[in-house]
Each structure stands twice: as C-alpha cells, then as structure tokens.
PDB file of N, CA, C, O and CB in Angstrom:
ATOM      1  N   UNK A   1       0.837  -1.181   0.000  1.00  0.00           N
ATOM      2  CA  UNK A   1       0.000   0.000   0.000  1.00  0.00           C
ATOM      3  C   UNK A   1       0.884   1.246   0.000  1.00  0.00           C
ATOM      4  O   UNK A   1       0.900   1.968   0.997  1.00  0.00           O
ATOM      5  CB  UNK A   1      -0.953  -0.003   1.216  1.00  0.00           C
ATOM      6  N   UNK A   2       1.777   1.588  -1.309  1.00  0.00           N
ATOM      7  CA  UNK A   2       2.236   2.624  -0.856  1.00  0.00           C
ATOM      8  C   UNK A   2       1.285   3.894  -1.111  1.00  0.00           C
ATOM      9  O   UNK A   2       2.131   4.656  -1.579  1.00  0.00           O
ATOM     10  CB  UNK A   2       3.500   2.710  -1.374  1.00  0.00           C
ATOM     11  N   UNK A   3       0.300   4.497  -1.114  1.00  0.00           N
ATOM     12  CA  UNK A   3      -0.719   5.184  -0.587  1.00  0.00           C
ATOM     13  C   UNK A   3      -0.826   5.727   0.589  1.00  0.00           C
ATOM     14  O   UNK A   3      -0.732   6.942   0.767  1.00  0.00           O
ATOM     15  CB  UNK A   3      -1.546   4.615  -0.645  1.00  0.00           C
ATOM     16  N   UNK A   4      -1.043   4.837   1.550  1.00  0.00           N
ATOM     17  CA  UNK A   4      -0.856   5.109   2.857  1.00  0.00           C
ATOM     18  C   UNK A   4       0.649   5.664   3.147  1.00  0.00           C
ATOM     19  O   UNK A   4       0.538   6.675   3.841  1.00  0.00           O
ATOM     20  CB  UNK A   4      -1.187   3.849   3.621  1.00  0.00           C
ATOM     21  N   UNK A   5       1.828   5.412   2.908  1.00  0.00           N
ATOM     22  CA  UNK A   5       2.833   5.665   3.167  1.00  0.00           C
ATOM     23  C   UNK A   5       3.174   6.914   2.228  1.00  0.00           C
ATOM     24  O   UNK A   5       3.722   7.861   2.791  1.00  0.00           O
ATOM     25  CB  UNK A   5       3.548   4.532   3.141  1.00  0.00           C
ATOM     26  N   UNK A   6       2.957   7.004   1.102  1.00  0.00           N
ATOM     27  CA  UNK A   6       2.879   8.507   0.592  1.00  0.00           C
ATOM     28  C   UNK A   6       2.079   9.852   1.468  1.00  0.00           C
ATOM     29  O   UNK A   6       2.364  11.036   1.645  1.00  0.00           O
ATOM     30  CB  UNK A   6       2.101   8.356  -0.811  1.00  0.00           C
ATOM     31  N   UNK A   7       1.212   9.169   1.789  1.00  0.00           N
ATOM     32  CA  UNK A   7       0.376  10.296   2.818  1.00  0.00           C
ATOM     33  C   UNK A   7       1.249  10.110   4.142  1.00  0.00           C
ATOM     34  O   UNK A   7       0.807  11.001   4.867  1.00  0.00           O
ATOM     35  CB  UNK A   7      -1.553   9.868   3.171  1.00  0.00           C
ATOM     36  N   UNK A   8       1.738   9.783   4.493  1.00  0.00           N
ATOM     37  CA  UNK A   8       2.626   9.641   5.973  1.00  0.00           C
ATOM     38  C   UNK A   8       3.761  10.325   5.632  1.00  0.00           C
ATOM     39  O   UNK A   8       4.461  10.813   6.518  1.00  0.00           O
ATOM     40  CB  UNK A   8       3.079   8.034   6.551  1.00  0.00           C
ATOM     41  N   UNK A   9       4.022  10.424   4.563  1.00  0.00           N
ATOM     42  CA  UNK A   9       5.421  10.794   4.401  1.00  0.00           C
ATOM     43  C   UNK A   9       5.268  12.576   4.292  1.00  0.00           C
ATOM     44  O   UNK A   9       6.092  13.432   4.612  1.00  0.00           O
ATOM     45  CB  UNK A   9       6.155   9.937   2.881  1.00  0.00           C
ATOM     46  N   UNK A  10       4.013  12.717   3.770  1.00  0.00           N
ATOM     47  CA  UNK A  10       3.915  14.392   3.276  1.00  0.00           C
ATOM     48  C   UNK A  10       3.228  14.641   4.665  1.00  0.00           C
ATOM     49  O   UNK A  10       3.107  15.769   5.144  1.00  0.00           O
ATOM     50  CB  UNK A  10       2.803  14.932   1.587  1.00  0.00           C
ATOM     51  N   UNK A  11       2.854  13.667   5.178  1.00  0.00           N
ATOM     52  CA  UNK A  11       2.401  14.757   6.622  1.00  0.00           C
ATOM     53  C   UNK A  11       3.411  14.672   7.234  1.00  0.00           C
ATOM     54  O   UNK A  11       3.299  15.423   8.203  1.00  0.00           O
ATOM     55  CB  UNK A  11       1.137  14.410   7.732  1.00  0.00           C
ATOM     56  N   UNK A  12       4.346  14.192   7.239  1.00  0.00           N
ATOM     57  CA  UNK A  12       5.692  14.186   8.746  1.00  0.00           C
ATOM     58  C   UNK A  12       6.479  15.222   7.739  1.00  0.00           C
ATOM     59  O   UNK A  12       7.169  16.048   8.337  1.00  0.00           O
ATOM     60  CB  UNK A  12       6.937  12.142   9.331  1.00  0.00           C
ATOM     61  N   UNK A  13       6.485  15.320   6.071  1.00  0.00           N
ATOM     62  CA  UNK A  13       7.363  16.661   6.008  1.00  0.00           C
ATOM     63  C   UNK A  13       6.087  18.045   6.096  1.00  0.00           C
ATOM     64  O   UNK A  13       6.368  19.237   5.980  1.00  0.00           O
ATOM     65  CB  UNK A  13       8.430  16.673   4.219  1.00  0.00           C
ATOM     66  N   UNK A  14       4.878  17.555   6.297  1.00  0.00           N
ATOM     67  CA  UNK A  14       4.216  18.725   6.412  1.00  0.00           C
ATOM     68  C   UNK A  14       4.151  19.586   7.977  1.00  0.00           C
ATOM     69  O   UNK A  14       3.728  20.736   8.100  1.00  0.00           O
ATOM     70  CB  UNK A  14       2.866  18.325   5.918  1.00  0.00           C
ATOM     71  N   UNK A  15       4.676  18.722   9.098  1.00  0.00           N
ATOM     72  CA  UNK A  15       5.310  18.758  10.159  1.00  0.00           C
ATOM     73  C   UNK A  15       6.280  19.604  10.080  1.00  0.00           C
ATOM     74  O   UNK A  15       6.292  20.733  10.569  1.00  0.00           O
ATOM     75  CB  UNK A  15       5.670  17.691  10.513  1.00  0.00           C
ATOM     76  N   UNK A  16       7.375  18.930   9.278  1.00  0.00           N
ATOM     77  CA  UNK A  16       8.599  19.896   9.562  1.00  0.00           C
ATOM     78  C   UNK A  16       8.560  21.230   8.994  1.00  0.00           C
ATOM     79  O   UNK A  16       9.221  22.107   9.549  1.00  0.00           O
ATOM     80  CB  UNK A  16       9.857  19.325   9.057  1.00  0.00           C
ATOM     81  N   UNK A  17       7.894  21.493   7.992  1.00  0.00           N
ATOM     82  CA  UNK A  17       7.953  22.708   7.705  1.00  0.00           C
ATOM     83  C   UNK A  17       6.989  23.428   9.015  1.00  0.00           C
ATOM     84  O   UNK A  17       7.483  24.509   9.337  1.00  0.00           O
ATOM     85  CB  UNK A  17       7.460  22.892   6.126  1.00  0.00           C
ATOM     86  N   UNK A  18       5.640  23.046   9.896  1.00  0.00           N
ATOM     87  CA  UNK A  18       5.756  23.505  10.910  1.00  0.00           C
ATOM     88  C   UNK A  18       6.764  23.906  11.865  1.00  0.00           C
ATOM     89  O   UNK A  18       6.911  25.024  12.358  1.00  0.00           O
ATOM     90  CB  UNK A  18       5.259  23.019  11.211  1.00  0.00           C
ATOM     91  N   UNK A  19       7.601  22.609  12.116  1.00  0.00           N
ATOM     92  CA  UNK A  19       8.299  23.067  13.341  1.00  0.00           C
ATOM     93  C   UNK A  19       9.464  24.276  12.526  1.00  0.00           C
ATOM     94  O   UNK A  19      10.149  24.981  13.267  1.00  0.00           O
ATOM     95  CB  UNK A  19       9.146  21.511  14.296  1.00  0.00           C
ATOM     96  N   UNK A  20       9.567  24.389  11.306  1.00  0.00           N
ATOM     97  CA  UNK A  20      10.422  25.557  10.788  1.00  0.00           C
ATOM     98  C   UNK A  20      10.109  27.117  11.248  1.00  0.00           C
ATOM     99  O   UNK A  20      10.880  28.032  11.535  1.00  0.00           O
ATOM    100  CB  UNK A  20      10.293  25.512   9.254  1.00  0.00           C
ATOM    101  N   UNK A  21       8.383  27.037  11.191  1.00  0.00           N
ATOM    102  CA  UNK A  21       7.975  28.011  11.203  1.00  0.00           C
ATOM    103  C   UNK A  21       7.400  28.412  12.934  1.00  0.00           C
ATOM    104  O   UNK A  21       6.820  29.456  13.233  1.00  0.00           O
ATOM    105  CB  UNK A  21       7.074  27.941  10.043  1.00  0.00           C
ATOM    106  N   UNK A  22       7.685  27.485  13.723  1.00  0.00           N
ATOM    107  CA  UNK A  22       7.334  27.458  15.089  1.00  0.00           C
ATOM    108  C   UNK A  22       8.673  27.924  15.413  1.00  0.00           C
ATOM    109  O   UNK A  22       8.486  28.899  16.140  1.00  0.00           O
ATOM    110  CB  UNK A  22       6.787  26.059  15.764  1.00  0.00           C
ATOM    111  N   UNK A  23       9.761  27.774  15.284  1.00  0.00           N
ATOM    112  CA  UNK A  23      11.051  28.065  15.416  1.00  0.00           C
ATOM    113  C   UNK A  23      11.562  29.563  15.342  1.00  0.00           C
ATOM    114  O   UNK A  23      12.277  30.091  16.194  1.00  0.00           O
ATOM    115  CB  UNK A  23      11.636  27.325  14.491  1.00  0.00           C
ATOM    116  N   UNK A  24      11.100  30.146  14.227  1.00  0.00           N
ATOM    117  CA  UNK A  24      10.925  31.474  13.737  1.00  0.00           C
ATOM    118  C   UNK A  24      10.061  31.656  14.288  1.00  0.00           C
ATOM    119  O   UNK A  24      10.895  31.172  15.053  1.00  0.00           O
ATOM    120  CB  UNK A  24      10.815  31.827  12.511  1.00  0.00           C
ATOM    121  N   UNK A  25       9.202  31.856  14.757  1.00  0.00           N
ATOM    122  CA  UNK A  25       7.805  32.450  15.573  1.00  0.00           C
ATOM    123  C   UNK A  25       8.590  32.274  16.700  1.00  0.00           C
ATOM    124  O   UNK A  25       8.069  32.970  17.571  1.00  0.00           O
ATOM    125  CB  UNK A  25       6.115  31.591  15.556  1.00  0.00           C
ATOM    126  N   UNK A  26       9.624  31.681  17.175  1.00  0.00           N
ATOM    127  CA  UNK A  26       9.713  31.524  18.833  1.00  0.00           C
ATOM    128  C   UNK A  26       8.762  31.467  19.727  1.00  0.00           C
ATOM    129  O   UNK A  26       8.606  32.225  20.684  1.00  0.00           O
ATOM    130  CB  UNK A  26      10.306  32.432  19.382  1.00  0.00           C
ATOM    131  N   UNK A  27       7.754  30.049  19.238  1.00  0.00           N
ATOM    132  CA  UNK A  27       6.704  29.621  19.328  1.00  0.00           C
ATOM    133  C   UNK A  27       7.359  28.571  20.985  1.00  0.00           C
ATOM    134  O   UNK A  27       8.566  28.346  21.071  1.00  0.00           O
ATOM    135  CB  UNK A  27       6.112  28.896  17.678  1.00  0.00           C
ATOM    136  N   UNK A  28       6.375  28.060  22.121  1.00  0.00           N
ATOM    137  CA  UNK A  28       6.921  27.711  23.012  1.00  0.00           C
ATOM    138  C   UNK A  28       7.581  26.043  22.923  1.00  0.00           C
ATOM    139  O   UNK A  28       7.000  25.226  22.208  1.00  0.00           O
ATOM    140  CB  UNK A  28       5.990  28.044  23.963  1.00  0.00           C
ATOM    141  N   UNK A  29       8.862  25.631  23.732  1.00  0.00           N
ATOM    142  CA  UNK A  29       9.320  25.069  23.289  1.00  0.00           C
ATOM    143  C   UNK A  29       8.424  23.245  23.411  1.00  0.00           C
ATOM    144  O   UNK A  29       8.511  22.405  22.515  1.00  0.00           O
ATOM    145  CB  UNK A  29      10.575  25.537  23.750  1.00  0.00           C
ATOM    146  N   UNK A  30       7.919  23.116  24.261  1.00  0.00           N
ATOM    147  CA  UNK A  30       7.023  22.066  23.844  1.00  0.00           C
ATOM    148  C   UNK A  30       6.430  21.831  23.119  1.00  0.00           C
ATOM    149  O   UNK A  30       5.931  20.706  23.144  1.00  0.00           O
ATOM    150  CB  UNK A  30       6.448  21.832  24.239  1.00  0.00           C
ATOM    151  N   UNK A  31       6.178  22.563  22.240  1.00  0.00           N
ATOM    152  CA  UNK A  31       4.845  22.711  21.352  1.00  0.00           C
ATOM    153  C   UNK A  31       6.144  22.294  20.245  1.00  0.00           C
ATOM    154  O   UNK A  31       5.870  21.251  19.652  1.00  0.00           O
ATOM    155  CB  UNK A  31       3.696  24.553  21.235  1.00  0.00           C
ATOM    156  N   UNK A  32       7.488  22.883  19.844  1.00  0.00           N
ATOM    157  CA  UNK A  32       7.953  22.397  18.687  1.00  0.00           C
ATOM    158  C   UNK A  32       8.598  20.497  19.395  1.00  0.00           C
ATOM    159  O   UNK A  32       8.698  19.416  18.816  1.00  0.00           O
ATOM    160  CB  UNK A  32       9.350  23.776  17.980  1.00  0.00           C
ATOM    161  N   UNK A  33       8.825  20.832  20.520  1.00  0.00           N
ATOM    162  CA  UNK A  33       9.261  19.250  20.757  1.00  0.00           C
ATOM    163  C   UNK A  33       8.131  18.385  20.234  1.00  0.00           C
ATOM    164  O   UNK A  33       8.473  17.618  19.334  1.00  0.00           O
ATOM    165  CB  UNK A  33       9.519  18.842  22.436  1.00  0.00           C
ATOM    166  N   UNK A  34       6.983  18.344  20.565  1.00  0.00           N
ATOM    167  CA  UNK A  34       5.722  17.009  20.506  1.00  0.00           C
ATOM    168  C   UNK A  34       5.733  17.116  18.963  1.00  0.00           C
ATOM    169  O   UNK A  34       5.892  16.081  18.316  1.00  0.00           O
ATOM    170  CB  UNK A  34       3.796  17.329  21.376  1.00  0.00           C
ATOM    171  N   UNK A  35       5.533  18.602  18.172  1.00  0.00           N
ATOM    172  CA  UNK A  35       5.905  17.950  16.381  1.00  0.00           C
ATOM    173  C   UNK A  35       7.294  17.550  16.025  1.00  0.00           C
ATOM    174  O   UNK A  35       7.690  17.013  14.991  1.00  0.00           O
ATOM    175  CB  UNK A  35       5.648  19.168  15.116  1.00  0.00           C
ATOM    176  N   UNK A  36       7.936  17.905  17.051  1.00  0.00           N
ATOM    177  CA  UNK A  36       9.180  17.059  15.844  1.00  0.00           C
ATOM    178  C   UNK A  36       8.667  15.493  16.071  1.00  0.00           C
ATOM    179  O   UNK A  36       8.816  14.688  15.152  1.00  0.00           O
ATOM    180  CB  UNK A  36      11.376  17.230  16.424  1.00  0.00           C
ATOM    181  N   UNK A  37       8.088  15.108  17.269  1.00  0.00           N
ATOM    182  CA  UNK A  37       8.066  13.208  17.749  1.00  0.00           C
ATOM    183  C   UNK A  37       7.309  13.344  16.862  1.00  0.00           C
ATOM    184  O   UNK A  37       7.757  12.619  15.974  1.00  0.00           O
ATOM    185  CB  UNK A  37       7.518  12.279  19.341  1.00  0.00           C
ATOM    186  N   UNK A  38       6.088  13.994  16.374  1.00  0.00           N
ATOM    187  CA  UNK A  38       4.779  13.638  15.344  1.00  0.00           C
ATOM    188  C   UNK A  38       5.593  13.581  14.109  1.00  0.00           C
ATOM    189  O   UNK A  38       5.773  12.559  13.447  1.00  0.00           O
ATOM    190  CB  UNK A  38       3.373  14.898  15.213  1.00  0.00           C
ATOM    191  N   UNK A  39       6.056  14.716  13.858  1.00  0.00           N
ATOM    192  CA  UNK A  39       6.854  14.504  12.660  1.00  0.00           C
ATOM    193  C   UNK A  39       7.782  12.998  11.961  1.00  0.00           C
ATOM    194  O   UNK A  39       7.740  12.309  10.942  1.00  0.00           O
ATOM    195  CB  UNK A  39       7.771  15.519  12.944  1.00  0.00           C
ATOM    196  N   UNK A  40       8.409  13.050  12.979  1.00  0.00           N
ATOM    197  CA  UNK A  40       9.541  11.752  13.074  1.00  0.00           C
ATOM    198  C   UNK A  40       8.980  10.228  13.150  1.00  0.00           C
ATOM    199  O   UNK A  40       9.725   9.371  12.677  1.00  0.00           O
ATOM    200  CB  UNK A  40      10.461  11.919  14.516  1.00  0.00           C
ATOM    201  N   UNK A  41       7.729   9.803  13.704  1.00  0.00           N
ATOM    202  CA  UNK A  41       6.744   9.397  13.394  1.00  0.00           C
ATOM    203  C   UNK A  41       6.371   8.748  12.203  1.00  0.00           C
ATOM    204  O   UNK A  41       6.471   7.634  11.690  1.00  0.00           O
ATOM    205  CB  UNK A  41       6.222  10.134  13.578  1.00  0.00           C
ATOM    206  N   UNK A  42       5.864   9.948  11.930  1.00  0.00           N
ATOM    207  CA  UNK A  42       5.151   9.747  10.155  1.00  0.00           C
ATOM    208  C   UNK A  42       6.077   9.426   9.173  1.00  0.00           C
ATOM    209  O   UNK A  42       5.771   8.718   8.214  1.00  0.00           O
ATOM    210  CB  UNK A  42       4.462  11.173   9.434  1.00  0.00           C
ATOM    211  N   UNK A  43       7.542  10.039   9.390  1.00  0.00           N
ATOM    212  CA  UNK A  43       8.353  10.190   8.694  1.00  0.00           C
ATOM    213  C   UNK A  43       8.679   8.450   8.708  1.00  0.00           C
ATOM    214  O   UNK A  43       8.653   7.678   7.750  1.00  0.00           O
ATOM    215  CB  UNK A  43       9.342  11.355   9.140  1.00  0.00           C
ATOM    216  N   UNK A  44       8.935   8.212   9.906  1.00  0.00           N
ATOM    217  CA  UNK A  44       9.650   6.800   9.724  1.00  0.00           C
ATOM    218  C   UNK A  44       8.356   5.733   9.480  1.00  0.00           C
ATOM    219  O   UNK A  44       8.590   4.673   8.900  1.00  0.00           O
ATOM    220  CB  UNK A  44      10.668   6.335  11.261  1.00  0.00           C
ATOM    221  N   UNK A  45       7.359   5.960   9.815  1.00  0.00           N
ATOM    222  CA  UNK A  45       6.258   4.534   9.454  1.00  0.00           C
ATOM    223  C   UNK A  45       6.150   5.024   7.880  1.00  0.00           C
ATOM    224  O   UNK A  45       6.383   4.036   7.182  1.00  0.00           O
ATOM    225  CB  UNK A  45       4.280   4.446  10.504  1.00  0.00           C
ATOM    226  N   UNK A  46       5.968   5.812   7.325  1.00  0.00           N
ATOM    227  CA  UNK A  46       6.235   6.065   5.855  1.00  0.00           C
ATOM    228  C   UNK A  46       7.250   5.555   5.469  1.00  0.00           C
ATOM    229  O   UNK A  46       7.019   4.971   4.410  1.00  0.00           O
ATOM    230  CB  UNK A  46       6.331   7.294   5.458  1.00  0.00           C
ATOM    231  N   UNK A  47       8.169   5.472   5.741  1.00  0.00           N
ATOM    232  CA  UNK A  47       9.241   4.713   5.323  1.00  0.00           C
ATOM    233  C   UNK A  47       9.631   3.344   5.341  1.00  0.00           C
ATOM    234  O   UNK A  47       9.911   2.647   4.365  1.00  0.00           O
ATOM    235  CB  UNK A  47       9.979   5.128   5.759  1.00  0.00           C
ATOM    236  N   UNK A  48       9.626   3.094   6.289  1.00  0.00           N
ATOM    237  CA  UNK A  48       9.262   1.860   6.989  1.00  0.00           C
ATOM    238  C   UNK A  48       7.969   0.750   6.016  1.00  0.00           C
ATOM    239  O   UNK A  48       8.280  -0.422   5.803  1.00  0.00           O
ATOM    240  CB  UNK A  48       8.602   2.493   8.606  1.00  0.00           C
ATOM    241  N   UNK A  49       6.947   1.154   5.644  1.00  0.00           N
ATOM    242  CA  UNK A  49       6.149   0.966   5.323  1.00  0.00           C
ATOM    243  C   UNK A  49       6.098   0.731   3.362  1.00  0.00           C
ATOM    244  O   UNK A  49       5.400   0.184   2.508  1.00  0.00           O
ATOM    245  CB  UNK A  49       5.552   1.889   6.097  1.00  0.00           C
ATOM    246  N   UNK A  50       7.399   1.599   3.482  1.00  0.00           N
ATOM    247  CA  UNK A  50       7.250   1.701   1.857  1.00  0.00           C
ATOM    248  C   UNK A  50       8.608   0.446   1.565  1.00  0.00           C
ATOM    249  O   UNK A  50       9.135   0.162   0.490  1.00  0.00           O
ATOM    250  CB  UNK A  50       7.636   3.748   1.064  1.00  0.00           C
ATOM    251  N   UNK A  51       8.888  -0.108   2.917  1.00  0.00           N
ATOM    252  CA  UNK A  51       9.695  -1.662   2.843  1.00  0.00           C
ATOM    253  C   UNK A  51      11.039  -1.033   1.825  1.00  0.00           C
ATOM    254  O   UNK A  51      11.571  -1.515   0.824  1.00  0.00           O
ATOM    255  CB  UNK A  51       8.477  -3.304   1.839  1.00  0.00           C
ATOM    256  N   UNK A  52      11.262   0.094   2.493  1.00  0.00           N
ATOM    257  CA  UNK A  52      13.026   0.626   1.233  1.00  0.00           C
ATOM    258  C   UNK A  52      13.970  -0.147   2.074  1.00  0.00           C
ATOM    259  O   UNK A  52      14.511  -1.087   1.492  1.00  0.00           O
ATOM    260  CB  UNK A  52      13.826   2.905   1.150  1.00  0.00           C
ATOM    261  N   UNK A  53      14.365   0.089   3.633  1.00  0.00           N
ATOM    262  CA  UNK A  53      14.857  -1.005   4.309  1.00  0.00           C
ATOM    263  C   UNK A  53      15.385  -2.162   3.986  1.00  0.00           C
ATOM    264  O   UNK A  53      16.575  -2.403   4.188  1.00  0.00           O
ATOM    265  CB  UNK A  53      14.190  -1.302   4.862  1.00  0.00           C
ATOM    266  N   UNK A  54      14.305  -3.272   3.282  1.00  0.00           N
ATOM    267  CA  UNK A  54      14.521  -4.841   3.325  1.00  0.00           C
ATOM    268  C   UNK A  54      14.351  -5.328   1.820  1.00  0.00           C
ATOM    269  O   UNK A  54      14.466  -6.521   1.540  1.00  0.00           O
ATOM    270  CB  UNK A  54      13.346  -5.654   4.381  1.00  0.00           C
TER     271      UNK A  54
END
C-alpha cells in the first residue's frame, strides 16, 4: 500500500515545515518538541512501510 505511506510521508514533512515556522515564531518550546516526535513518526512509518529497508 504505498498510498498510505505517501500520505505519511507528506504529513511528517508537512510537520517539519511547521516546526520551521514554530522556530521562527519563537513559538513555546514544547509545542515544537511534541511535532518534531509527530513529525519523526510519520516520517519513519512512511518509510518503513514503503519496505526501502529490506
């Protein structure tokens, strides 16, 4: 199903360009910690998922 893992992958980089812009906002710092884990997340079960690994 890479479907599902295409959509995982653009939301964990749709994440990081948050935490880019939480960064520049000097937005508070928990709030960019819990998206980078969301980010990092998506990023790796997208990956993971798209079996590049094995």
């Amino acid at each position: 199903m890479t479907g599902l893992s295409t959509i995982l992958i653009v939301v964990g980089l749709f994440l990081l360009g948050g935490i880019y812009s939480f960064v520049k906002q000097q937005m508070p710092k928990g709030l960019i910690v819990l998206l980078s884990i969301g980010a990092a997340m998506c990023l790796t079960a997208g990956v993971l998922r798209l079996d590049v690994w094995s």
